[in-house]
DRENMAR-852097 format. One record per atom (N, C-alpha, C): residue number from 1; atom name; x, y, z. Coordinates in nm, 4 decimals. Example, Ala and Ser with C-alpha at 12.3 -4.5 7.8 and 13.67 -1.06 7.14 Angstrom:
! DRENMAR-852097
[rec 1,'N',[1.3190,-0.5690,0.7800]],
[rec 1,'CA',[1.2300,-0.4500,0.7800]],
[rec 1,'C',[1.3200,-0.3300,0.7800]],
[rec 2,'N',[1.2850,-0.2250,0.7080]],
[rec 2,'CA',[1.3670,-0.1060,0.7140]],
[rec 2,'C',[1.2900,0.0030,0.7870]],
***
This chain:
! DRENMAR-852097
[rec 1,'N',[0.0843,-0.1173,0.0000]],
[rec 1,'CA',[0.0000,0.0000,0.0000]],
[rec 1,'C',[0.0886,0.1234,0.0000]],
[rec 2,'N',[0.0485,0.2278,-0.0519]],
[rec 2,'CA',[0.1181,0.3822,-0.0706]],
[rec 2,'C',[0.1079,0.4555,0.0866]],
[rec 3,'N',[0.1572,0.5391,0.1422]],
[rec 3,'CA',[0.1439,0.6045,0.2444]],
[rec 3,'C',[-0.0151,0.6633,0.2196]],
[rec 4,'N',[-0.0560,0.7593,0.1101]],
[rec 4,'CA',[-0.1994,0.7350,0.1304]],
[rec 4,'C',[-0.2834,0.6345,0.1861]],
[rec 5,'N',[-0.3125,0.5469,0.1107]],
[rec 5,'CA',[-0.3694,0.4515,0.1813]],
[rec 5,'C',[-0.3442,0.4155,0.3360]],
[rec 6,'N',[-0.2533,0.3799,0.3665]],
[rec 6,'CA',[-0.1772,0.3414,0.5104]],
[rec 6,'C',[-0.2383,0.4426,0.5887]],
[rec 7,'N',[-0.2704,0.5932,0.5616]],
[rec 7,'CA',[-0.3110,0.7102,0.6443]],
[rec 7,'C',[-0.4448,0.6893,0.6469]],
[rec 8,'N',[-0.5420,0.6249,0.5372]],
[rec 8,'CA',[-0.6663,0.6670,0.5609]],
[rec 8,'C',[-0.6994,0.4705,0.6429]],
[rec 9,'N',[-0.6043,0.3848,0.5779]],
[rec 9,'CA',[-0.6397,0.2729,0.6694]],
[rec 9,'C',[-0.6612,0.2781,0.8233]],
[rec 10,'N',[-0.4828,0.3581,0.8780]],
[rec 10,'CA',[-0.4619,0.4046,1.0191]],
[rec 10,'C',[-0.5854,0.4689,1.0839]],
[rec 11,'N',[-0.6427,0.5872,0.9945]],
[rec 11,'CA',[-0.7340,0.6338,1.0690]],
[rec 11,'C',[-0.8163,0.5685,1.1027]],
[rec 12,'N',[-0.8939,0.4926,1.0024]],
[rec 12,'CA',[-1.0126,0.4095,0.9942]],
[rec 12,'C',[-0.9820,0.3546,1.1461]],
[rec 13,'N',[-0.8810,0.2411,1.1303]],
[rec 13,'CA',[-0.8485,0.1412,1.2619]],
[rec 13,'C',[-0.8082,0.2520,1.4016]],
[rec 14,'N',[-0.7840,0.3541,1.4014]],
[rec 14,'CA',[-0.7810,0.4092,1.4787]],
[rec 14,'C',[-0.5866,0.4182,1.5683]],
[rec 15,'N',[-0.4961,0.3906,1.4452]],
[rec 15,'CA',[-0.3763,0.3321,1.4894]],
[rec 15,'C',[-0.3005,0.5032,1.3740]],
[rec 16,'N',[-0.1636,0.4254,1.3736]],
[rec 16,'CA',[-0.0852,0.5286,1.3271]],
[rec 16,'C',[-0.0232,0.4737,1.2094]],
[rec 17,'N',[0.0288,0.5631,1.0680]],
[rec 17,'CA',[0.0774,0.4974,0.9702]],
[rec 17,'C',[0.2215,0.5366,0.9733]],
[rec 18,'N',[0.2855,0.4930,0.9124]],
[rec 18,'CA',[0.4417,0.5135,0.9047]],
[rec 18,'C',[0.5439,0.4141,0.7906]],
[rec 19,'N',[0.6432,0.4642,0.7330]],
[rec 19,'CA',[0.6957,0.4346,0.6185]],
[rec 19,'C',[0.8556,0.3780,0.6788]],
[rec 20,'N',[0.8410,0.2439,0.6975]],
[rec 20,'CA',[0.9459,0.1816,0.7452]],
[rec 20,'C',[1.0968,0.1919,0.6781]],
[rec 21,'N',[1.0731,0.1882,0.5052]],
[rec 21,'CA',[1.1816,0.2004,0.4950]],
[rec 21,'C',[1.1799,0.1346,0.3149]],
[rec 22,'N',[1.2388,0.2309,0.2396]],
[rec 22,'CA',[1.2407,0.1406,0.1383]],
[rec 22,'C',[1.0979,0.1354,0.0968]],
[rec 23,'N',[0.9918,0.2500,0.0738]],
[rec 23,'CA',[0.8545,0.2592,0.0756]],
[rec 23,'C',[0.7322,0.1410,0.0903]],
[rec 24,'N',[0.8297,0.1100,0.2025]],
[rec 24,'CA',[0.6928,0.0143,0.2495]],
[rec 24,'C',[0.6112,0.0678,0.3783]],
[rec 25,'N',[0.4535,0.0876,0.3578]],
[rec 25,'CA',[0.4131,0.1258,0.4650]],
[rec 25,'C',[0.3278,0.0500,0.5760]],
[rec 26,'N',[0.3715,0.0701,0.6583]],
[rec 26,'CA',[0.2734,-0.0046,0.7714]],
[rec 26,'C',[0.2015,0.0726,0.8932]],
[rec 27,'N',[0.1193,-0.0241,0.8960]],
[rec 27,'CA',[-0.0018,0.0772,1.0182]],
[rec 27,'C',[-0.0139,-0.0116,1.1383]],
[rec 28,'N',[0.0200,0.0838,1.2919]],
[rec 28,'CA',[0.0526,0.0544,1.4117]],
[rec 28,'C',[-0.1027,0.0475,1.4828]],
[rec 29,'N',[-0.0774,-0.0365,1.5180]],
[rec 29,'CA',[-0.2677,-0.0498,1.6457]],
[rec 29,'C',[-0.1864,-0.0584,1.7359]],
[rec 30,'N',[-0.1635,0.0434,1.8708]],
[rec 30,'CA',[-0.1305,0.0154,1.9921]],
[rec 30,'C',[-0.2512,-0.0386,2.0752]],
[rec 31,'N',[-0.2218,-0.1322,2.1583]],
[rec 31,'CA',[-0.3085,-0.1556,2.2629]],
[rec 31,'C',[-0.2782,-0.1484,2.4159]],
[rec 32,'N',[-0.3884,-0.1474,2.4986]],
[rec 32,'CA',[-0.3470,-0.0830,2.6420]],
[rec 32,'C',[-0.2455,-0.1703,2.6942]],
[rec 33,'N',[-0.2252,-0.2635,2.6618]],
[rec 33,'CA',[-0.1552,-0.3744,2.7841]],
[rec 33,'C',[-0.0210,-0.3229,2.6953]],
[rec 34,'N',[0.0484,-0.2897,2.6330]],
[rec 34,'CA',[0.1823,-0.3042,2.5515]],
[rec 34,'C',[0.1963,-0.3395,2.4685]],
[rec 35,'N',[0.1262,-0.4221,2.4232]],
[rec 35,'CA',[0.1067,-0.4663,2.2991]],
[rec 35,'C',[0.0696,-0.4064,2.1451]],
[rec 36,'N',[0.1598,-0.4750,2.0544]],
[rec 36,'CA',[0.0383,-0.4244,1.9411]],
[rec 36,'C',[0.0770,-0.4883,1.8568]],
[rec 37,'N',[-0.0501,-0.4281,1.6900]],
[rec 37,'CA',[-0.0229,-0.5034,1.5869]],
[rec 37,'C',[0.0047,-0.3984,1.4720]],
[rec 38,'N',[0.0869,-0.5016,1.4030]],
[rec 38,'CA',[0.1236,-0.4029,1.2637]],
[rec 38,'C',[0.0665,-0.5098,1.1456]],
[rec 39,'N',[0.0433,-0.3869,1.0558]],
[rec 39,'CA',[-0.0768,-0.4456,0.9117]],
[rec 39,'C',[0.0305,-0.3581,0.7955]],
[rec 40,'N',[0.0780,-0.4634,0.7262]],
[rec 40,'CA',[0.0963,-0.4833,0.5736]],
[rec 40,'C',[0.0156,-0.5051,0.5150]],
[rec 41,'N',[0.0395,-0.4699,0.3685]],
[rec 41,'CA',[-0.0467,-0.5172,0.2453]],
[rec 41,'C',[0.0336,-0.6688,0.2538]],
[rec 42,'N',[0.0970,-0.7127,0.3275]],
[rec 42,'CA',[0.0767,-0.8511,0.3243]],
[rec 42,'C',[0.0664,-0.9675,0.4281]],
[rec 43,'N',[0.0826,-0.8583,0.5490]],
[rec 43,'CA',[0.0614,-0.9475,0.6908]],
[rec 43,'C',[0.0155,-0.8663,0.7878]],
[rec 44,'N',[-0.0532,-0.9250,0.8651]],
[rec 44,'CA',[-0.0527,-0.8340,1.0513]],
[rec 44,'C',[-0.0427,-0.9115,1.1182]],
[rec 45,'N',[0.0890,-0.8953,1.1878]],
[rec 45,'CA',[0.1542,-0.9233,1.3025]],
[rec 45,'C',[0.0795,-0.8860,1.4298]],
[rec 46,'N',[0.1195,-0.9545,1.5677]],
[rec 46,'CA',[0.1156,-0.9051,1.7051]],
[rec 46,'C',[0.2148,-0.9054,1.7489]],
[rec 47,'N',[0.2444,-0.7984,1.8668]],
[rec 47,'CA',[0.4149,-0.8673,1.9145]],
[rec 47,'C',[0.3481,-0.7937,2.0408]],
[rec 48,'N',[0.4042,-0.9258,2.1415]],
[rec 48,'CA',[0.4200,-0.8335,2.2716]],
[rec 48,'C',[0.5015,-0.7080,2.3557]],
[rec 49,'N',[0.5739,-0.6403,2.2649]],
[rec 49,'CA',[0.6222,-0.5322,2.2638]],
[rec 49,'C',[0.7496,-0.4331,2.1925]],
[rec 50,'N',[0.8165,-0.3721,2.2108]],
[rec 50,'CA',[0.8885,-0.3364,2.1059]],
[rec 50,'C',[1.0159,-0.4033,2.0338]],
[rec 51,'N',[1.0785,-0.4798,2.1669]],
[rec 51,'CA',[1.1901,-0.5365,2.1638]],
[rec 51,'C',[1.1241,-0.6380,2.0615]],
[rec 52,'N',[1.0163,-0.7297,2.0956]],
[rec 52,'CA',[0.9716,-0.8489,1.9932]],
[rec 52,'C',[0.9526,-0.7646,1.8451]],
[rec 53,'N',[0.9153,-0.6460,1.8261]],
[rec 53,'CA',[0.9413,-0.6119,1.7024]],
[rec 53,'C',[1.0496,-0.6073,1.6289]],
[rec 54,'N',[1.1212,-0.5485,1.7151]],
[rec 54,'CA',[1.2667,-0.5228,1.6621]],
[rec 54,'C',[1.3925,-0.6235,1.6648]],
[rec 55,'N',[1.3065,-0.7669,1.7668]],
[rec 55,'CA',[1.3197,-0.9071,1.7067]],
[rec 55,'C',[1.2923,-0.9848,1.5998]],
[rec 56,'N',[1.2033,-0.9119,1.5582]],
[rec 56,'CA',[1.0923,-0.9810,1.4290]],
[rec 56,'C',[1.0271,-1.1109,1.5129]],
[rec 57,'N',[0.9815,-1.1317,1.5990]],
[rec 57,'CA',[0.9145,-1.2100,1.6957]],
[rec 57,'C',[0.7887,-1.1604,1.7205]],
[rec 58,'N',[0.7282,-1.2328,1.6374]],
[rec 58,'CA',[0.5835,-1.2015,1.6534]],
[rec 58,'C',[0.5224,-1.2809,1.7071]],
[rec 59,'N',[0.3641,-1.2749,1.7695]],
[rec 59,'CA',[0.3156,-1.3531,1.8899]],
[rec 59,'C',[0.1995,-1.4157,1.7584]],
[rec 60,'N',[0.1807,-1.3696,1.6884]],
[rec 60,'CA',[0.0685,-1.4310,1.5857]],
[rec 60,'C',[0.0960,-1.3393,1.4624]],
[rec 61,'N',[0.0621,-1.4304,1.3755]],
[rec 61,'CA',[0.0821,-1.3841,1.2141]],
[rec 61,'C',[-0.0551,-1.4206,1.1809]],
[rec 62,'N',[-0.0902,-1.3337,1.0690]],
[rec 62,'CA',[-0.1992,-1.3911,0.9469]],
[rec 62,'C',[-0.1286,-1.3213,0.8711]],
[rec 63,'N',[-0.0998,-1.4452,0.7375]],
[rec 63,'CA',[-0.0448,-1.3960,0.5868]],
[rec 63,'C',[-0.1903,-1.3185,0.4991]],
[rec 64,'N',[-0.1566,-1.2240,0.4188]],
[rec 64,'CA',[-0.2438,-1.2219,0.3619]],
[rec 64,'C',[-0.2767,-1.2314,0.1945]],
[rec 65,'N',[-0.1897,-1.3069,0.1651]],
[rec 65,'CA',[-0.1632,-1.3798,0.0046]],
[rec 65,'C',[-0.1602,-1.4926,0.0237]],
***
């Protein structure tokens, strides 16, 4: 998805969009406990917190292709 999209997805879900790198964009759902999930145009992840992100350790995947 384009950063457009990613901005009007984010809003929708109520999360934040952001351009990781290499124009790929992804959209952040924080949740109260620490947690959260990130949504690609080709996956959304959960991770129990930042370090597991920046592990690439995710607590649940759904592919979406």
């Amino acid at each position: 998805m384009d950063s457009e999209q990613a901005e009007i997805v984010a809003e929708a879900l109520g999360g934040t969009a952001w351009d990781s790198g290499g124009g790929i964009n992804l959209i952040k759902l924080e949740r109260q406990n620490g947690s959260f999930v990130v949504i690609s145009d080709e996956v959304v992840c959960e991770y129990g917190n930042e370090q597991d992100f920046e592990n690439n350790k995710a607590v649940n995947s759904i592919f979406l292709h």
